[in-house]
N, C-alpha and C positions, 0 to 999 in steps of 0.2 A: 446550635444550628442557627445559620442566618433568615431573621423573618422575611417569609413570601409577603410577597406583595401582588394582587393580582389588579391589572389594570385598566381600567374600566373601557366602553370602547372609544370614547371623546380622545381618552390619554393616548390609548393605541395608536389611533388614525393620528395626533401630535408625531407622537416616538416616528412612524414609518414614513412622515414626514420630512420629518428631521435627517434623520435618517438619509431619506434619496436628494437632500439639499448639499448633503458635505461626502457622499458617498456612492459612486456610481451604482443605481441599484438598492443604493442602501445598505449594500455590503463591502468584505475586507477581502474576499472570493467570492467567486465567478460559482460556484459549485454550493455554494451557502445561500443563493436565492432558489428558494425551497418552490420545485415547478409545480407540485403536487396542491402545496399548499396558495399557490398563489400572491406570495410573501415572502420575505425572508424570515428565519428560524431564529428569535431571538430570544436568545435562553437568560435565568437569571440564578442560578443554582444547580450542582451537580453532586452528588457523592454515592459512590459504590455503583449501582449496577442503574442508578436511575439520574434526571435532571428532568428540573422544572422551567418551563417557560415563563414567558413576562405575561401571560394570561393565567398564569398560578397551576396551568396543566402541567402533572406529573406523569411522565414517561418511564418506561423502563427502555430502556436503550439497546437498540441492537445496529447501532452504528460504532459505538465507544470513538467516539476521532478515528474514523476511520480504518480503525485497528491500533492505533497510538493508547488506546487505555486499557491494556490487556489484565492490566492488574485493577481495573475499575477508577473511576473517578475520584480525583482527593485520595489514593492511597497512603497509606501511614509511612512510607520511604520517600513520598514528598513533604510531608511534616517535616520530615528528620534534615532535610537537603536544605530547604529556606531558612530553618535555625540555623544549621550547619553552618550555613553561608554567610548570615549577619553575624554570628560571632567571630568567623574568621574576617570579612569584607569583602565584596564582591570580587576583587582583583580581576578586573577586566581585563583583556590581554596579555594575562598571563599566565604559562603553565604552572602548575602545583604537581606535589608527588600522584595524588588522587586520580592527575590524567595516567601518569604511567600506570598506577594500579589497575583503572580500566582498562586500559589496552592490553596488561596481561592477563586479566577476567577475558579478553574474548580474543585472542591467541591459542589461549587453553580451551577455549570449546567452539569455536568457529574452525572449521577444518582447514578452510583455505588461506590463514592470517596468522603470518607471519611480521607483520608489521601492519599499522595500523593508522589512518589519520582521519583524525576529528571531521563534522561539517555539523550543519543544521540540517537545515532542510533537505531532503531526498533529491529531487532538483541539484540541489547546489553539488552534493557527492556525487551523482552519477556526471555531473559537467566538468568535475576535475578531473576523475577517473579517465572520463575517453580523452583528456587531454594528455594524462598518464600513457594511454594505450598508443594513441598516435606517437609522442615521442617513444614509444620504446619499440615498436616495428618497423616505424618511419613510410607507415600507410593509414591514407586520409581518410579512406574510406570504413562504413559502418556496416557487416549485414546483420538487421535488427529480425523483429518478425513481428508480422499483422496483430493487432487486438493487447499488445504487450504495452506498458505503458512505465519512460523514463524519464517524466517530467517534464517540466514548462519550457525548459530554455528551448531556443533555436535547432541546437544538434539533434534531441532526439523527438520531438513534437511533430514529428514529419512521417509519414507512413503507417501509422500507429491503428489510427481507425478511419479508417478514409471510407465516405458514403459509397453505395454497391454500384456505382456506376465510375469511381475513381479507384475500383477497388487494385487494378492491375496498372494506374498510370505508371508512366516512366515519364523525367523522374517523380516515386511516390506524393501523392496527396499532403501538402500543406495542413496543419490541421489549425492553422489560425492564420488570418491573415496578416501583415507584416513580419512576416520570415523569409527572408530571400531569399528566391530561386536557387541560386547559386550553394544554400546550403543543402536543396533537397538532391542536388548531384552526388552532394557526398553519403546519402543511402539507400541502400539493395536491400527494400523488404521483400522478405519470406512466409510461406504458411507455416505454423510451427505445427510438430506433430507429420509433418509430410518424410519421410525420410528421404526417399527418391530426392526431390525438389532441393532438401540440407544438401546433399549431396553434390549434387551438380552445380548449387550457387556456389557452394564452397569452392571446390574445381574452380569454375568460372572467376571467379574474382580475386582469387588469393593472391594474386601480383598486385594488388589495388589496397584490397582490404584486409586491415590488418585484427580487425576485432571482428568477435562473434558474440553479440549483446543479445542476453535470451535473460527474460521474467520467469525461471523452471515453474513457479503455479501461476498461470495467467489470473490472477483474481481479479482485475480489471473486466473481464469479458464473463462474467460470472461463472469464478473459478475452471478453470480448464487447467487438468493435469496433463505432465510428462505422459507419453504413450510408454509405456515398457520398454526398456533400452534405449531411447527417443536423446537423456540428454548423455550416456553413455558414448551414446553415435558421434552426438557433438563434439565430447570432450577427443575420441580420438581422429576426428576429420582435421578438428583446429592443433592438431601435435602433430598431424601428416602434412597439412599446409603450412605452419608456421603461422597461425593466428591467434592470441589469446583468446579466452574463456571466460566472460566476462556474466556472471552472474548478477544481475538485478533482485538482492534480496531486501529491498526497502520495505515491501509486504509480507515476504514469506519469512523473514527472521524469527523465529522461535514461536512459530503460531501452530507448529506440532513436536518440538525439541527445542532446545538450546542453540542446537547449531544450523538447524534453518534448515532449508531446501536442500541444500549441498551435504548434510548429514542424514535427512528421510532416505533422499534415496541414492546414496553413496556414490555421489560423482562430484569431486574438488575442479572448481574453475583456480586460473590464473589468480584471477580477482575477485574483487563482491564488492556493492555497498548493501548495508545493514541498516534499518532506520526505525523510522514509524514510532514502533513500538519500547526503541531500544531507554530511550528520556520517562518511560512512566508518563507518557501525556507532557514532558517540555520536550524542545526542540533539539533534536541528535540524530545524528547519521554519523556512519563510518565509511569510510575507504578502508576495505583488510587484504590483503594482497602475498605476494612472494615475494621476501625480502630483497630478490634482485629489483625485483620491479616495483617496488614501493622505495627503494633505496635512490631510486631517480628521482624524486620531488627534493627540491632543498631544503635544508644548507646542501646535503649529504650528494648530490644532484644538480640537475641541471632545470627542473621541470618547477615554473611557480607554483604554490597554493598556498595561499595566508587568507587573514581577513580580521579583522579588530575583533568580530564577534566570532570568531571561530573558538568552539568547545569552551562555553562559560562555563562556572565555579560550579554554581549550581545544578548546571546538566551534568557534569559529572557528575557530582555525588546524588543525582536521580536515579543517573546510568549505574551505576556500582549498585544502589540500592535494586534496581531490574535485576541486574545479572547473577547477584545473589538469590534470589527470590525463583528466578526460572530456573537454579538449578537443584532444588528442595523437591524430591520425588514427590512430596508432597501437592505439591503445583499441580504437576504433571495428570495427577492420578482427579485431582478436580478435573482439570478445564476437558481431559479426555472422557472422564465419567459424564458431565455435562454433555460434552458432545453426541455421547454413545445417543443419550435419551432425546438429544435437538433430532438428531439425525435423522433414527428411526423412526422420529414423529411425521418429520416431514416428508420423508419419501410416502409412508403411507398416507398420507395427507393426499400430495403428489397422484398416490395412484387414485385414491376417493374421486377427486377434481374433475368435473367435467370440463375444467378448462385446461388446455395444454400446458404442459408447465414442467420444465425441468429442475432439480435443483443437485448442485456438486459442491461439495465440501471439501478441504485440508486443513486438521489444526482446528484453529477455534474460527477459522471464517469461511462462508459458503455463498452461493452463488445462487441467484433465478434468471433464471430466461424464460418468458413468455413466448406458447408460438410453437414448442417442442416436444415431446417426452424423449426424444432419443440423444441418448450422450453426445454431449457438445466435446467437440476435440479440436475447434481451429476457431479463427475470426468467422472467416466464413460461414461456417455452423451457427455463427449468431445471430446473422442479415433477418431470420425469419421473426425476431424478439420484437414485441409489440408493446412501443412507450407507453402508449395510450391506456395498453392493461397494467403495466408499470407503479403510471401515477396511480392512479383508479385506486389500485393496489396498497398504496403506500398512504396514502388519504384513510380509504378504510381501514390499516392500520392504529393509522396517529387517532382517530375519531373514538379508535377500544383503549390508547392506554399503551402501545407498543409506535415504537420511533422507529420505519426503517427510512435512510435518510432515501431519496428519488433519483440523485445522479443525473438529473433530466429526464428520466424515464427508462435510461440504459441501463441495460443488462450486468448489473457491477457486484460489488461484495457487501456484504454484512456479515456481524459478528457478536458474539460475547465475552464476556471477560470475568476472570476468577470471583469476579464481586458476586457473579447470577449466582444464583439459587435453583435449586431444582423446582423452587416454588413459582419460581420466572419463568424460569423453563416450562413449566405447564401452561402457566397465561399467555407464552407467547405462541403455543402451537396453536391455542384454541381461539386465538385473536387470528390467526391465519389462516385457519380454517375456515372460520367466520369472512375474513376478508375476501379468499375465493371464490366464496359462494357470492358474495356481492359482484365480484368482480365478472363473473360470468353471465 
């Protein structure tokens, strides 16, 4: 084990220094300047279900990268991948048999992938995908839906979570500044969860738009599930209009199964990208799709997608190590057994609470909204979420020994991963218990 270091506060106030001299912020993300904390989160060791910061405080982790460490930090199938790798050499830019072997690991248990291409980052997959999508219907238009979240770039940063007074603009709400107007023409956000409203946008736009972009678990808006039958509707609206199916499973990829969102609750999109979680904590995403439609990217095609760093040596055989590992009943029978005991903790918790307070779960990640007890099913259900108990909340946390990360105070997701212990799992309810009561 690497010696902690804790560092005194002269050094601190240096580092966070330093820090905001070469680093906007002091950070690498927008989302890593910890609002709670009043700093950024700078960590100096990690392994299994915990990481220590550069003040020698050990956390048990209920963020894991966002859901990217489902197998816990430093798993022993990243040991094997960075050996792996230096004895072969990194071979930058180039395929190895080990891509096709991944590709046929999630062929075989991704329902809707029949061909498959590499990315990094989630961003970067969901940006070739609708590039995909455009070429293959030969319409520009997106209808996405509110609180659903597909990344930084321009296309879909737009509509996404627009403040309650932008909630209905046309066109949708900018969610950063420097995105040009001109992109927000190209999308028609929707309530998810509304049928009525699927319905008629659909109708409405299907000469325009040719994709139908839906997150099936909203865990951005703290976790919002499918209504029953909700994305069945979808999938036969978009086979009656002529629009693809385009499933956003960068979060929900194997966080209750092997084959995501699109295998819980038996409804195959057109397409998908897969991510997060898929590298064991490095960087991978997929595009998996229908061979018609995956067979249009080149050579094979007409459609670009390359990039020098696209699917390194090493995220492969990270990825092969994940995909072996999530399909071991063994897996399974953990991170669901953990769950059973998170869950039931926390709703009873939930109902103790004199403070209003929802919580929704899928899989190994779950959801708070502040502000509620009654089931969240849209964006809109979330307008009532209060950052200020949020942070509060997330502060009281970190101060017992538990990390949840703040997200600025929004209503987002947390998780666990195969590392926790049922021992975790007791100190986490009773740290949040504890937190509540502060927070009220």
């Amino acid at each position: 084990m690497a010696q902690l270091r804790t560092l005194s506060g002269e050094e601190l106030a240096r580092l966070y220094e330093r820090g905001r001299n070469v680093l906007p912020g002091g950070v690498c993300s927008s989302t890593r300047w910890n609002n709670a904390w009043k700093k950024p989160v700078y960590a100096q060791r990690s392994k299994g279900s915990r990481f220590w910061d550069i003040e020698g405080r050990e956390f048990i982790d209920m963020s894991m990268s966002h859901g990217a460490a489902l197998l816990g930090h430093a798993p022993d199938c990243l040991k094997q991948a960075f050996d792996q790798t230096w004895e072969l050499g990194v071979l930058g830019s180039l395929d190895t048999p080990f891509h096709i072997e991944l590709a046929e690991e999630l062929c075989r248990i991704v329902p809707s992938a029949e061909r498959v291409r590499f990315t990094n980052s989630g961003s970067e997959a969901t940006l070739h995908a609708l590039r995909l999508c455009r070429a293959v219907t030969g319409r520009d238009k997106i209808i996405r839906f509110r609180g659903h979240f597909h990344g930084y770039h321009e296309f879909t940063f737009i509509g996404g979570h627009p403040p309650a007074d932008q909630i209905d603009a046309v066109p949708p709400y900018r969610e950063s500044v420097g995105i040009p107007k001109s992109l927000a023409e190209l999308i028609i956000a929707a309530d998810y969860n509304d049928f009525e409203q699927l319905e008629a946008t659909v109708k409405r736009h299907a000469h325009e738009a040719g994709t139908l972009l839906i997150e099936p678990i909203d865990y951005n808006c703290g976790c919002i599930l499918p209504e029953p039958g909700y994305l069945h509707a979808a999938r036969r609206l978009a086979d009656e209009h002529g629009l693809l199916l385009f499933f956003d499973e960068i979060q929900s990829f194997a966080k209750q199964s092997p084959g995501g969102a699109q295998q819980d609750f038996g409804v195959t999109p057109d397409i998908c990208t897969i991510g997060k979680s898929l590298g064991a904590s490095l960087p991978l995403s997929a595009i998996c799709g229908k061979a018609e439609i995956m067979d249009r990217f080149k050579p094979v095609g007409d459609v670009a997608h390359s990039g020098t760093f696209n699917a390194p040596l090493v995220s492969m055989l990270a990825g092969l190590g994940f995909v072996r590992e999530i399909q071991r009943p063994e897996f399974w029978a953990k991170i669901n057994g953990l769950g059973e005991i998170l869950y039931s903790g926390l709703d009873a918790i939930a109902k103790r609470s004199s403070v209003p307070v929802r919580i929704q779960h899928h899989g190994s990640r779950f959801g708070i909204t502040f502000g509620t007890r009654e089931k969240v099913t849209n964006y809109r259900d979330t307008l009532c979420h209060t950052k200020e108990r949020m942070l509060k909340f997330c502060l009281e946390t970190t101060n017992r020994g538990v990390y949840f990360h703040d997200y600025g105070g929004g209503a987002c997701h947390h998780g666990y991963s195969s590392a926790h212990s049922p021992e975790d799992i007791a100190k986490v309810l009773q740290v949040v218990e504890d937190s509540l009561k502060c927070v009220s």
